[in-house]
The first five atom37 places (N, CA, C, CB, O) and aatype in JSON, in Angstrom:
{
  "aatype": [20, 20, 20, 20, 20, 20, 20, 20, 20, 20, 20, 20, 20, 20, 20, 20, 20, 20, 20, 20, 20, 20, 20, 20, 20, 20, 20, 20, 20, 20, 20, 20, 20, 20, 20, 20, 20, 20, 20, 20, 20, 20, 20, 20, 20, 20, 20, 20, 20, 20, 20, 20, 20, 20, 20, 20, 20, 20, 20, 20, 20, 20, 20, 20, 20, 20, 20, 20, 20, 20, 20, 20, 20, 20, 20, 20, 20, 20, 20, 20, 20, 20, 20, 20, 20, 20, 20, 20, 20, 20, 20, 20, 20, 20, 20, 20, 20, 20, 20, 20, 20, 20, 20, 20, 20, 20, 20, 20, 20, 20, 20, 20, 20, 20, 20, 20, 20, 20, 20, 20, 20, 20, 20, 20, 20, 20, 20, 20, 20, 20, 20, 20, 20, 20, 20, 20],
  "atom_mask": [
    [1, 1, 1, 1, 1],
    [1, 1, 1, 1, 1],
    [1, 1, 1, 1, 1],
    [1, 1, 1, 1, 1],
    [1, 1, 1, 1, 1],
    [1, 1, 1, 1, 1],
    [1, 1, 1, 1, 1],
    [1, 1, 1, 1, 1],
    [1, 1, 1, 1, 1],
    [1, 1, 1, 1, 1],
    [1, 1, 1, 1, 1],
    [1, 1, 1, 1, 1],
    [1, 1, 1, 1, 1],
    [1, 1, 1, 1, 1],
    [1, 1, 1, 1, 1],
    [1, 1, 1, 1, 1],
    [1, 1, 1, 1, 1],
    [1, 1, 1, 1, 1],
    [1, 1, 1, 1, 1],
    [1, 1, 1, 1, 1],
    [1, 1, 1, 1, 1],
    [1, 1, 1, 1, 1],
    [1, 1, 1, 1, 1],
    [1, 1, 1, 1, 1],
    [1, 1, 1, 1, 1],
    [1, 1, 1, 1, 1],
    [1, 1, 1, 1, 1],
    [1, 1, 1, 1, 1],
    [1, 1, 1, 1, 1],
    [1, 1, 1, 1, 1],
    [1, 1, 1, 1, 1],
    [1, 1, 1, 1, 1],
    [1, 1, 1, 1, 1],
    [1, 1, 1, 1, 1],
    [1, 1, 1, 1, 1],
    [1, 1, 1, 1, 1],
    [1, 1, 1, 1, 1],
    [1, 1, 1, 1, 1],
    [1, 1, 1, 1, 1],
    [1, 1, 1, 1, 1],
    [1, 1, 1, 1, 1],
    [1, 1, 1, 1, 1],
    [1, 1, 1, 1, 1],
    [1, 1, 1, 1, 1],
    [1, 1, 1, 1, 1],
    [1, 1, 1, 1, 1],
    [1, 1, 1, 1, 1],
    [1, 1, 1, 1, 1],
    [1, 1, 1, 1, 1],
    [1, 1, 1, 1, 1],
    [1, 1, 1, 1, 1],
    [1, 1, 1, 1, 1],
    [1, 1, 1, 1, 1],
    [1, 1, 1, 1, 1],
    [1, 1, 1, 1, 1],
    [1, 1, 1, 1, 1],
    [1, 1, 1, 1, 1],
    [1, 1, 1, 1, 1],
    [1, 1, 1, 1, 1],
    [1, 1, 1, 1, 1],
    [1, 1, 1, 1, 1],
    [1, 1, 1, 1, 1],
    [1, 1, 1, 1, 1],
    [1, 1, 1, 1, 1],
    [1, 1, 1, 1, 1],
    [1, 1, 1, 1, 1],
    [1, 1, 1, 1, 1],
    [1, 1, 1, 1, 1],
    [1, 1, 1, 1, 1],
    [1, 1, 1, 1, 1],
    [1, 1, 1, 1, 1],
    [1, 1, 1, 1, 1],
    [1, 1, 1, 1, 1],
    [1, 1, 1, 1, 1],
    [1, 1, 1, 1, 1],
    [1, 1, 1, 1, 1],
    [1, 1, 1, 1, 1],
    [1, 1, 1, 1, 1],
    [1, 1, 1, 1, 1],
    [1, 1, 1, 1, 1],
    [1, 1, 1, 1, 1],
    [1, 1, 1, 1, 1],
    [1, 1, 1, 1, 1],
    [1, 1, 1, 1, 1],
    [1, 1, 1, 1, 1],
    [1, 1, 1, 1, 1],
    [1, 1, 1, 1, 1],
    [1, 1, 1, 1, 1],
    [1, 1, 1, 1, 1],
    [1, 1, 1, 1, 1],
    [1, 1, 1, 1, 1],
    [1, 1, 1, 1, 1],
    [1, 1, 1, 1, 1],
    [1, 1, 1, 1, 1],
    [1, 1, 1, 1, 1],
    [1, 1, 1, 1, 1],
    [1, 1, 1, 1, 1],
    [1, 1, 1, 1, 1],
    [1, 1, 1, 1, 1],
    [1, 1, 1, 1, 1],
    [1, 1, 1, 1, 1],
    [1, 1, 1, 1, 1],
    [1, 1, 1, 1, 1],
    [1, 1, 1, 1, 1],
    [1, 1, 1, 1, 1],
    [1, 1, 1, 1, 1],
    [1, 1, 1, 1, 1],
    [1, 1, 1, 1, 1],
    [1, 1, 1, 1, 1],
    [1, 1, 1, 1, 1],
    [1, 1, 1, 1, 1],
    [1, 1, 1, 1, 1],
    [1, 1, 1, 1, 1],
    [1, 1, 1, 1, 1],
    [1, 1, 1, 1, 1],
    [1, 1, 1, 1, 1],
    [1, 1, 1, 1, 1],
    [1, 1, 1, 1, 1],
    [1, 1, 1, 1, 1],
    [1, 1, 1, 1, 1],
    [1, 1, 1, 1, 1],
    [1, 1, 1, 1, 1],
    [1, 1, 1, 1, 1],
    [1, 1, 1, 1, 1],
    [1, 1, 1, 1, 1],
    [1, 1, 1, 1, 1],
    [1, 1, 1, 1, 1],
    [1, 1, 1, 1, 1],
    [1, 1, 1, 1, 1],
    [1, 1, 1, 1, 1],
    [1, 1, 1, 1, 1],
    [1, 1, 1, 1, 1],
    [1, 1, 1, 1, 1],
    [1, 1, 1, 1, 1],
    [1, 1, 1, 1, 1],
    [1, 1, 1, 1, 1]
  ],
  "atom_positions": [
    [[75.67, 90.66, 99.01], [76.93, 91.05, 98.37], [78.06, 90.85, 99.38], [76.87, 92.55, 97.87], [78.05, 91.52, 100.41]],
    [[78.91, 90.06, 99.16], [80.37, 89.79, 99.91], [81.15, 91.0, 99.94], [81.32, 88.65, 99.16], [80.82, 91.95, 99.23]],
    [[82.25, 91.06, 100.77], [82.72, 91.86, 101.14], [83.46, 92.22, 99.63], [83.37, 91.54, 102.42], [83.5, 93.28, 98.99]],
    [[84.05, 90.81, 99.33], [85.14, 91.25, 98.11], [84.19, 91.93, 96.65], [86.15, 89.53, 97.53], [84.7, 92.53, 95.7]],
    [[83.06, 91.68, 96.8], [81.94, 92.11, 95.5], [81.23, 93.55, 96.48], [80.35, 90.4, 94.99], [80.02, 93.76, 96.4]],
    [[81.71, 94.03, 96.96], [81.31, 95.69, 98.05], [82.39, 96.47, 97.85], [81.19, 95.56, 100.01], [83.25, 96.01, 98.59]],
    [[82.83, 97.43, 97.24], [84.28, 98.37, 97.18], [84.18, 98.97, 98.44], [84.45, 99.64, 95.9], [85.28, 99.38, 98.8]],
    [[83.25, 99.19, 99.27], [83.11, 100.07, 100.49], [83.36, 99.1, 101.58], [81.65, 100.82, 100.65], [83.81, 99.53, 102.64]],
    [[83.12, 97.87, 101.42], [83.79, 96.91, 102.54], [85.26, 96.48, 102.45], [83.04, 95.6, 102.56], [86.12, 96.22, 103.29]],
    [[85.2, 96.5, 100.76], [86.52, 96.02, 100.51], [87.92, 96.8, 100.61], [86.42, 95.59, 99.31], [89.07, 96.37, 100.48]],
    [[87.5, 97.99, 100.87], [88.58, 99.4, 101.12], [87.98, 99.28, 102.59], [88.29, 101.29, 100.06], [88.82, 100.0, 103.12]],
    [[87.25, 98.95, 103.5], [87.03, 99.19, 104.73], [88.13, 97.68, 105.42], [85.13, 99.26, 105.02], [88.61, 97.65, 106.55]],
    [[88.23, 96.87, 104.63], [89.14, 95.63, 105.07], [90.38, 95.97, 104.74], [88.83, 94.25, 104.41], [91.21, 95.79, 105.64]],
    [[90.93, 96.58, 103.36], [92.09, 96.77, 103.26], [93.1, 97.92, 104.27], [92.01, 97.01, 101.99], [94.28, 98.11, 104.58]],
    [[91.72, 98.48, 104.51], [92.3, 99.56, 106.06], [92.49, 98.97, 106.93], [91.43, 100.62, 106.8], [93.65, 99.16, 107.3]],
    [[91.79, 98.03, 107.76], [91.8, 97.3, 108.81], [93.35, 96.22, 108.73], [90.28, 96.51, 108.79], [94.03, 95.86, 109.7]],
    [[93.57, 95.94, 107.38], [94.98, 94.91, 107.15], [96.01, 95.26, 107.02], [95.09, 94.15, 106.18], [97.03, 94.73, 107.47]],
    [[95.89, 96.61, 106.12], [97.07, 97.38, 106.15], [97.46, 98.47, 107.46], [96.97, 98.12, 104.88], [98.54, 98.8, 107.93]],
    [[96.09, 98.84, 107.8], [96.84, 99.79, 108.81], [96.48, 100.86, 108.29], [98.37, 99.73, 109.01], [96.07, 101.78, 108.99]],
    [[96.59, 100.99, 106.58], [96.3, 102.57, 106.04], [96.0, 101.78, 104.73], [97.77, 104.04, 106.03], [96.22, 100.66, 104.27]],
    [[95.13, 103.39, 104.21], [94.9, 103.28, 102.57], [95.42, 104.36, 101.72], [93.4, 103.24, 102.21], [95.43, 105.44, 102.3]],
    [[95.69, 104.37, 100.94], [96.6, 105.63, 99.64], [95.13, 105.86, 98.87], [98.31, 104.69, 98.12], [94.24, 105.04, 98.62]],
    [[95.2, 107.36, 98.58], [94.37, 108.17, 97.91], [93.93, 107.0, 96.22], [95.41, 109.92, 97.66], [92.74, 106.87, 95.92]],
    [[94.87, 106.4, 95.47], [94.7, 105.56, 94.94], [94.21, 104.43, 94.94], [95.22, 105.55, 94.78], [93.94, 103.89, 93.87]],
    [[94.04, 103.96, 95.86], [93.34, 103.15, 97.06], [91.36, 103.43, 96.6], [93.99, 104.1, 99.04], [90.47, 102.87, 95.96]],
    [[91.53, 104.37, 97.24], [89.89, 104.7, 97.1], [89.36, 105.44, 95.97], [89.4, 105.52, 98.23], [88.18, 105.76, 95.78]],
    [[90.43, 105.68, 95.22], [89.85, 106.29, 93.41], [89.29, 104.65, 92.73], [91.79, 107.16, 91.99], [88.22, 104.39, 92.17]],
    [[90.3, 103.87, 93.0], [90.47, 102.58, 91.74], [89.0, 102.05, 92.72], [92.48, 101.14, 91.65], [88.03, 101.57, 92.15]],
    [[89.05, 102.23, 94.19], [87.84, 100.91, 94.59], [86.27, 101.64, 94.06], [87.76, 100.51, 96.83], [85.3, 100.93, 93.76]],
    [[86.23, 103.19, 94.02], [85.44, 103.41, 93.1], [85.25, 103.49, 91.45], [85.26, 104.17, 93.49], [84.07, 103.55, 91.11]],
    [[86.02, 103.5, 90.61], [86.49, 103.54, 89.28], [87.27, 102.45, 88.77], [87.2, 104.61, 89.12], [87.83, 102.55, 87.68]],
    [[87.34, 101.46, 89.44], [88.03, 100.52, 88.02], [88.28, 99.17, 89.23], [90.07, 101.4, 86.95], [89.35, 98.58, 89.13]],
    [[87.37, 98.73, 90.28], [87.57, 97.96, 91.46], [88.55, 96.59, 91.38], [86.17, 97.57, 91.91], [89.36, 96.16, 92.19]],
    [[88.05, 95.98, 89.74], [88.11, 94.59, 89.36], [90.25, 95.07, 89.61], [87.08, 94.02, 87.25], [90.96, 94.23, 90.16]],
    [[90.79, 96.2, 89.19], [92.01, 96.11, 88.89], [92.49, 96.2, 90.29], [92.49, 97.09, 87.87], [93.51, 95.64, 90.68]],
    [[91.49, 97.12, 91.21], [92.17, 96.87, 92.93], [92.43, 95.98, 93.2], [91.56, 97.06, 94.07], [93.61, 95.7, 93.43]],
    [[91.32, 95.01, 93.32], [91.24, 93.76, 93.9], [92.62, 92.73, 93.42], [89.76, 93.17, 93.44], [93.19, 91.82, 94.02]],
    [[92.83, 93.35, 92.02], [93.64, 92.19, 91.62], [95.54, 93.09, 92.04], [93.15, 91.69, 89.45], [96.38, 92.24, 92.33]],
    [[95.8, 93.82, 92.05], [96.93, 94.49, 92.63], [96.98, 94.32, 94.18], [96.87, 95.96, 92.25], [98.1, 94.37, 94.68]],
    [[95.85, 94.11, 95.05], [96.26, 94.24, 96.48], [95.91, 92.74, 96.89], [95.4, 95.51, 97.39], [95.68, 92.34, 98.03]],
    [[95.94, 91.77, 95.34], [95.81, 90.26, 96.16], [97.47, 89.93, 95.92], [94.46, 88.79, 95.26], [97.97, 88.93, 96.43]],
    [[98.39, 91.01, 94.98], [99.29, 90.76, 94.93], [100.63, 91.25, 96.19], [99.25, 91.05, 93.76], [101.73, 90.77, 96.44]],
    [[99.82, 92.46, 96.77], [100.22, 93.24, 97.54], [100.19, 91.9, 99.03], [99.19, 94.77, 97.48], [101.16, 91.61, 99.74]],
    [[99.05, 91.43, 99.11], [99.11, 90.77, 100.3], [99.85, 89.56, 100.14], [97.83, 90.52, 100.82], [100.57, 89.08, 101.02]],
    [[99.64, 89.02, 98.87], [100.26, 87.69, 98.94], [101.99, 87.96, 99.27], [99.93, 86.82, 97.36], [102.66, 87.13, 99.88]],
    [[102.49, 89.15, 98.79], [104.16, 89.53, 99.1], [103.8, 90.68, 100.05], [105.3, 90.13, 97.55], [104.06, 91.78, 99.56]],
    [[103.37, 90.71, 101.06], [103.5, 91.93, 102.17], [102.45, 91.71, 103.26], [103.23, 93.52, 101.49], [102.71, 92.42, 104.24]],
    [[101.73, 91.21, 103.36], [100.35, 91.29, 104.08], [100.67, 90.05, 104.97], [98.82, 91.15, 103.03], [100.97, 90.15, 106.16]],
    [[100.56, 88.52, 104.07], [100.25, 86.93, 104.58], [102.05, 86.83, 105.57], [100.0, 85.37, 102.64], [103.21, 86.95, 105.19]],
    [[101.61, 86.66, 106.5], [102.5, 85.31, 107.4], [103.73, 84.87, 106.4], [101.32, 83.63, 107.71], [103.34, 83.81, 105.9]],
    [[104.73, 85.1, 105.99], [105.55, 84.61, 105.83], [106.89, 83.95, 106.54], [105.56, 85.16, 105.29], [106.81, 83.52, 107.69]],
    [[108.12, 83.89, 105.8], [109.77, 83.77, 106.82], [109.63, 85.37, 107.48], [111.8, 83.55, 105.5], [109.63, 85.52, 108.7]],
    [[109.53, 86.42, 106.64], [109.48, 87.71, 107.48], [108.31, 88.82, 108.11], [110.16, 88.41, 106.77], [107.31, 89.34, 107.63]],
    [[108.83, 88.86, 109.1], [107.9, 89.59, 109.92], [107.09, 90.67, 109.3], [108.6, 90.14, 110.95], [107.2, 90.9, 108.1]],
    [[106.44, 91.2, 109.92], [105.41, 92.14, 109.48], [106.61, 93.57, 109.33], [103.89, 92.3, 110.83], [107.05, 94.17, 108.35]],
    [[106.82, 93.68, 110.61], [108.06, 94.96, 111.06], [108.87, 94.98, 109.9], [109.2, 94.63, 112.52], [108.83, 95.86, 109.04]],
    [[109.76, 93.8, 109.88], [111.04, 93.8, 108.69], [110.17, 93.98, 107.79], [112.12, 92.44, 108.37], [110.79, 94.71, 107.02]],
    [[109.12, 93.82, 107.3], [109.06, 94.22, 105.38], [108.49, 95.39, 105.57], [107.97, 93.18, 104.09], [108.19, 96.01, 104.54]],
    [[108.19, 95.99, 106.8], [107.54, 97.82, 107.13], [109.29, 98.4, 106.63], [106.88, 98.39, 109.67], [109.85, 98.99, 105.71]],
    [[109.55, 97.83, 107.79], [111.55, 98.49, 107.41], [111.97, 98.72, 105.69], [113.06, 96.85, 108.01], [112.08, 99.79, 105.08]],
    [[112.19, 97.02, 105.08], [112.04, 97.26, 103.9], [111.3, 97.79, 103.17], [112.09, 96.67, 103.57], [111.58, 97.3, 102.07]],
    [[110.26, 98.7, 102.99], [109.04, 99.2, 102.72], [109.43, 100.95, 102.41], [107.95, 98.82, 104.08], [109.52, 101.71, 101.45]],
    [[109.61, 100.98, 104.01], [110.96, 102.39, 104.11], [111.85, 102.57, 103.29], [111.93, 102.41, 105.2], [111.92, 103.46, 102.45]],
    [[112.75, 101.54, 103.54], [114.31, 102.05, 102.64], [113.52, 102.04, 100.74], [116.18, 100.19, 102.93], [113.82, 102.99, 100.01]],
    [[112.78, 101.15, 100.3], [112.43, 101.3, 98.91], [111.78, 102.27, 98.77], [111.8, 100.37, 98.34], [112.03, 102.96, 97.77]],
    [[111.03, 102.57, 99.43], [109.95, 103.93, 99.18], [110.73, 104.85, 99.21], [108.74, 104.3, 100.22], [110.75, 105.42, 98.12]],
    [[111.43, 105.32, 99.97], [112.54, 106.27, 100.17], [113.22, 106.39, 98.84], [113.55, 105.81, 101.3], [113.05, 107.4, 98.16]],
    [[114.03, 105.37, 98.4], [114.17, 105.01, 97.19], [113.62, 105.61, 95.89], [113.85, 103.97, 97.27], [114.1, 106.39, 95.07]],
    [[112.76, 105.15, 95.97], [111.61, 105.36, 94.9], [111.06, 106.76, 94.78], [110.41, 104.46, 95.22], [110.46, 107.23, 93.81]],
    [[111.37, 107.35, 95.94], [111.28, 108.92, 95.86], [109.56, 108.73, 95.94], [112.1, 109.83, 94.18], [108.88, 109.56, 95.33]],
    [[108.93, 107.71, 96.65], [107.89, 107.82, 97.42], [106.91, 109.41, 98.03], [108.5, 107.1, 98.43], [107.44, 110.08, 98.92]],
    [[106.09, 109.68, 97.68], [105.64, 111.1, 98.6], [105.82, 110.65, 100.22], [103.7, 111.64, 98.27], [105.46, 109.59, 100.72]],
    [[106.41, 111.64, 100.82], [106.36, 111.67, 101.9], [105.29, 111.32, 102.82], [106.67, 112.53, 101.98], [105.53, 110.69, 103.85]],
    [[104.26, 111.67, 102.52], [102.91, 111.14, 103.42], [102.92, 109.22, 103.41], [101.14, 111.87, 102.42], [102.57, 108.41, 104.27]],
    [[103.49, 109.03, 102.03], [103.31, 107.37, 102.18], [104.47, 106.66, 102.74], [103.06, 106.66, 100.77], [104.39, 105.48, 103.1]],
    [[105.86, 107.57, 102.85], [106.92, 106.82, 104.07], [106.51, 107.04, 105.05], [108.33, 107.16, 104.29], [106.59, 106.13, 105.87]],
    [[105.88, 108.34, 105.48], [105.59, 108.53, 107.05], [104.26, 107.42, 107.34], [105.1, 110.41, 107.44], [104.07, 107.01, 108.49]],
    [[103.61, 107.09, 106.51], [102.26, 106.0, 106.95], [103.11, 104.49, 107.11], [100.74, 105.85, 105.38], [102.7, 103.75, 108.01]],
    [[104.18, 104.05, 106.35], [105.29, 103.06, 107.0], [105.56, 103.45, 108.02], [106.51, 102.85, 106.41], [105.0, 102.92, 108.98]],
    [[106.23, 104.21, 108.17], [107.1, 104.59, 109.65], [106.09, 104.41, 110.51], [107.79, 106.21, 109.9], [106.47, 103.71, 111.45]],
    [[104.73, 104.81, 110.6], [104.16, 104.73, 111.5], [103.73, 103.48, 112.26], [103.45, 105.34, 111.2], [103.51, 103.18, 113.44]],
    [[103.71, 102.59, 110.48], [103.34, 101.63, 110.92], [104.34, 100.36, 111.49], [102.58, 101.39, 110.03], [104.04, 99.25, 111.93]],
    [[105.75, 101.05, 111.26], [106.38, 100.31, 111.98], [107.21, 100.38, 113.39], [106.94, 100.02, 111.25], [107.84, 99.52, 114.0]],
    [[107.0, 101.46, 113.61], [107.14, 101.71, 114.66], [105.65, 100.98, 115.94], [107.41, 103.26, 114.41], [105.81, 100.41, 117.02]],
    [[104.35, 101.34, 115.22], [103.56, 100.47, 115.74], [103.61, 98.81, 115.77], [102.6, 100.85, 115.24], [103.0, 98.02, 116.49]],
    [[104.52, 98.6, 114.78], [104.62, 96.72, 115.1], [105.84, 96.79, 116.47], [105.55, 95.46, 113.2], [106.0, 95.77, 117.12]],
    [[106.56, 97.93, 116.8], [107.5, 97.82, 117.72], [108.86, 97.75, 116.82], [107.21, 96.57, 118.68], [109.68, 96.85, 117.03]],
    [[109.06, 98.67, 115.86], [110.35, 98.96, 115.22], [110.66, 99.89, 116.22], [110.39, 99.49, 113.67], [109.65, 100.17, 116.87]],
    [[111.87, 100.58, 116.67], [112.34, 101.88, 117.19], [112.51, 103.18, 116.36], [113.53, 101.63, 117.7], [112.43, 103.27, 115.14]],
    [[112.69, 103.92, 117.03], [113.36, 104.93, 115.47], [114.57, 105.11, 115.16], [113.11, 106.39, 115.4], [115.18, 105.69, 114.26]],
    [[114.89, 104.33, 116.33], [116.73, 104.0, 115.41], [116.79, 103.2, 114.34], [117.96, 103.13, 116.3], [117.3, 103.46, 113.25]],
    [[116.22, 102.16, 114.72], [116.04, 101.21, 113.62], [115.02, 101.78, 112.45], [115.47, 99.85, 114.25], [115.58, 101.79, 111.35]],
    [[114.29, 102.03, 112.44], [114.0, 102.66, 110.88], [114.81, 104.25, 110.53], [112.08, 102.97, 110.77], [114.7, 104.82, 109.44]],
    [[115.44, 104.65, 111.43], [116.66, 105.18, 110.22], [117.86, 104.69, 110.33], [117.03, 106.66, 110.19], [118.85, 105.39, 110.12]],
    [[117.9, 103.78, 110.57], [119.11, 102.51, 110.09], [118.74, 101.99, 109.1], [119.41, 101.28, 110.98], [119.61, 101.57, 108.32]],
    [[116.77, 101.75, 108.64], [116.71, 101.36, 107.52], [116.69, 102.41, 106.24], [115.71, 100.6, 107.62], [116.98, 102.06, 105.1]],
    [[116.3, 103.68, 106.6], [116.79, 104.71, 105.55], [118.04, 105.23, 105.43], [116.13, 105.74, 105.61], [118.2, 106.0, 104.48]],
    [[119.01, 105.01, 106.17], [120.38, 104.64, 106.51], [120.89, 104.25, 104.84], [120.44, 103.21, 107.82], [121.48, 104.94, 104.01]],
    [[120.35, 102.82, 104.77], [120.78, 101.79, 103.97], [120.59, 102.67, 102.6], [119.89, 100.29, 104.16], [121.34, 102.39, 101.67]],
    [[119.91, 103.41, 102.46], [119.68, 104.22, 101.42], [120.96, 104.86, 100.53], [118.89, 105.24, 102.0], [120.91, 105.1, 99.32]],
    [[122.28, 105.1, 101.54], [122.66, 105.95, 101.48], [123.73, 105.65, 100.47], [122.81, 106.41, 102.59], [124.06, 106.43, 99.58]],
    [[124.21, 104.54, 100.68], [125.16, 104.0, 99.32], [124.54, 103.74, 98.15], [125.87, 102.7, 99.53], [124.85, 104.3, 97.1]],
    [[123.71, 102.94, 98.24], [123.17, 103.0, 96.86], [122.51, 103.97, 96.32], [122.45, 102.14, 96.67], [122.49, 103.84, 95.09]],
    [[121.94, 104.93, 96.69], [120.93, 106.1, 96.01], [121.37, 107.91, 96.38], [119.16, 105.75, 96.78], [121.05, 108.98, 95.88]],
    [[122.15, 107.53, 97.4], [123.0, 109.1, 97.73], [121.92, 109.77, 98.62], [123.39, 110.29, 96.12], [120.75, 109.62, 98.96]],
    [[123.21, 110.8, 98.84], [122.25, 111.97, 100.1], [121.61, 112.78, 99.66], [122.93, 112.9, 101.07], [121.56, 113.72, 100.45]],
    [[120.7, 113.07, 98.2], [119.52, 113.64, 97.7], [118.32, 112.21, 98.19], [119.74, 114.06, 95.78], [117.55, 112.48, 99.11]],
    [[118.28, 111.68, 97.95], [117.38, 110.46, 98.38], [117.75, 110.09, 99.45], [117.35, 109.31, 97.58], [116.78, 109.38, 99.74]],
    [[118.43, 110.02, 100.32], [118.61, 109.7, 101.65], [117.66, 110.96, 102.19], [120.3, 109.63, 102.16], [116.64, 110.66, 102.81]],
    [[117.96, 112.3, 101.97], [117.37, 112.99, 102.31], [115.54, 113.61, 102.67], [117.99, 113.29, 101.76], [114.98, 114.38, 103.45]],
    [[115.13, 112.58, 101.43], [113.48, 112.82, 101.65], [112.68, 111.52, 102.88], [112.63, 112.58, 99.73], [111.56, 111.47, 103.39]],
    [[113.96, 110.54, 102.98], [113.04, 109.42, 103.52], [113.6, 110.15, 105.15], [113.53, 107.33, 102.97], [112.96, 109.92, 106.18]],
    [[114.83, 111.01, 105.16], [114.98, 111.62, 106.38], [114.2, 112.02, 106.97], [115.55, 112.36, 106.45], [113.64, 111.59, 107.98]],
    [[114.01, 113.43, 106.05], [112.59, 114.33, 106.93], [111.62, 113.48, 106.88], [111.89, 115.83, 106.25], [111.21, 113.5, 108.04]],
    [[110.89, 112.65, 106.23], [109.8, 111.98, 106.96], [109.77, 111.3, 108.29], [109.44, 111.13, 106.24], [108.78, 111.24, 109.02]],
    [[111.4, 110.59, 108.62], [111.11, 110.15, 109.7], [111.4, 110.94, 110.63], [111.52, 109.13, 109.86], [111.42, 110.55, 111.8]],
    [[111.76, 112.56, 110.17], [112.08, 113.25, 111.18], [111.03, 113.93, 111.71], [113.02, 114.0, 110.92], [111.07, 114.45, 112.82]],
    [[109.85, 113.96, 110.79], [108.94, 114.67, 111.27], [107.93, 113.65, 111.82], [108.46, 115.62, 110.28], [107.02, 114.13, 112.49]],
    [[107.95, 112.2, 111.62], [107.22, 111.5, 112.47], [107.43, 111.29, 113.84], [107.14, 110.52, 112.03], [106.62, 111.17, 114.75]],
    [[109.1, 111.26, 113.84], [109.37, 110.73, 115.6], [109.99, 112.21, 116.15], [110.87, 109.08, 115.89], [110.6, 112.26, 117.21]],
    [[109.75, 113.53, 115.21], [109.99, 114.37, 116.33], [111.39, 114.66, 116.85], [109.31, 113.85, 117.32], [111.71, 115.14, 117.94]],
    [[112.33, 114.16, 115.6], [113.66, 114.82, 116.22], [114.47, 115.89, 115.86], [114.52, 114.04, 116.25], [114.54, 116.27, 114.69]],
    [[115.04, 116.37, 116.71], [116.22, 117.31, 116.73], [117.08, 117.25, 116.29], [116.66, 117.58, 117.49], [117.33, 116.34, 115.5]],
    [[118.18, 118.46, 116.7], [119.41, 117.96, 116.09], [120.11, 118.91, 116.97], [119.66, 118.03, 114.38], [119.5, 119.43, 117.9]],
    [[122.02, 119.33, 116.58], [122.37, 120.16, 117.59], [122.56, 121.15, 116.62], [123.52, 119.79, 118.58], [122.79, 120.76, 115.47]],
    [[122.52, 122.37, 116.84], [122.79, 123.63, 116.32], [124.18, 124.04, 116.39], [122.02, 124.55, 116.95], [124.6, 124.1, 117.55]],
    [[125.04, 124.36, 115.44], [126.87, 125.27, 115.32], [126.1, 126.44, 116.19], [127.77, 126.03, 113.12], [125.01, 126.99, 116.01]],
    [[127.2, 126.62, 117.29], [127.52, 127.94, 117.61], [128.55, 128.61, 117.1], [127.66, 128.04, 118.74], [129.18, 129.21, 117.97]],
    [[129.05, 128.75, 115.8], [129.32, 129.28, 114.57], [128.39, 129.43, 113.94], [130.07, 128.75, 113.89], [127.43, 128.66, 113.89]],
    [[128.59, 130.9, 113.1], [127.87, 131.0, 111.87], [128.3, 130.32, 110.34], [127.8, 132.36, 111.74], [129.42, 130.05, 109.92]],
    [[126.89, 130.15, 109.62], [126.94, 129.29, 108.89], [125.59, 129.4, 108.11], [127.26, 128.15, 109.57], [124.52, 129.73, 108.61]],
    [[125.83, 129.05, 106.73], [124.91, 129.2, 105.94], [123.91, 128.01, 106.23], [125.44, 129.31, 104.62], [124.37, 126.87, 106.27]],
    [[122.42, 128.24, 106.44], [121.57, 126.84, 106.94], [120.98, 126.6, 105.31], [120.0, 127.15, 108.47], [120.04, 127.12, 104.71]],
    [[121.91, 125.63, 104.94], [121.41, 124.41, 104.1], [120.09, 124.07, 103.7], [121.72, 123.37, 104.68], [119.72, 123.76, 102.57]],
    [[119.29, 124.16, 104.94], [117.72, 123.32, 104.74], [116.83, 124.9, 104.13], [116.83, 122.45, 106.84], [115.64, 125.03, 104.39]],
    [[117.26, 125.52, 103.69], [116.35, 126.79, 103.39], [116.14, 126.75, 101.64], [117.27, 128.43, 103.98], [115.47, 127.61, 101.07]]
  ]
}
C-alpha cells in the first residue's frame, strides 16, 4: 500500500510538508480520505509547490486571510509559527495582520493580534493614569 492509498502515511506526509495538521485534517483522513486527498492536492498545488512566491510570503498571506476569515486562533498561531520558522520576523507578520486593518477593521484586526501576541510574547506599555482596561 503507497503512501497516498495509507491515511496514516498520508497525514504523516502532510505533517512533514506542511509543518502542521488541523483537527480536520485527521477526521476526513479517517472518514471520508478520497475527499482529503483531493482538497490538499489543491492546497499544495496553490501553497505547498515552488512557485514565483516564497514559502514565507504565502505563510504572511495565510495570516492576514485567516485573520480575515476570523480563522480560530490556534490555526493563525500554527502560521505564525510557521513563518516565523521560514525566517519571517514578528514585525513583519504584524505588518501582515497590519494589512487587515483597512479592509476588515479593528474587531478583526484584533483576533489575528492576540494570536501573534501570544506567539512572540509581547508587551505593551501600561497608562500611569487610570483608565478603564478594555481587554476585560
Amino acid at each position: 500500500m503507497s503512501a497516498a492509498q495509507d491515511p496514516q502515511e498520508y497525514i504523516n506526509e502532510m505533517a512533514r510538508k506542511r509543518g502542521y495538521v488541523l483537527d480536520y485534517h485527521k477526521v476526513m483522513a479517517k472518514h471520508d480520505f478520497e475527499v482529503l486527498q483531493a482538497a490538499n492536492e489543491l492546497v499544495d498545488a496553490a501553497y505547498l509547490k515552488q512557485r514565483t512566491l516564497d514559502r514565507k510570503t504565502k505563510e504572511l498571506i495565510f495570516i492576514a486571510t485567516q485573520t480575515i476569515l476570523r480563522a480560530p486562533k490556534g490555526q493563525i498561531q500554527s502560521h505564525i509559527r510557521l513563518a516565523l520558522d521560514l525566517g519571517a520576523t514578528p514585525q513583519e507578520v504584524l505588518e501582515a495582520i497590519e494589512t487587515t486593518l483597512p479592509e476588515a477593521g479593528v474587531i478583526v484586526f484584533s483576533a489575528g493580534f492576540e494570536a501573534w501576541k501570544e506567539v512572540v510574547d509581547a508587551d505593551g506599555i501600561e497608562p500611569t493614569v487610570e483608565v478603564y482596561n478594555a481587554s476585560e
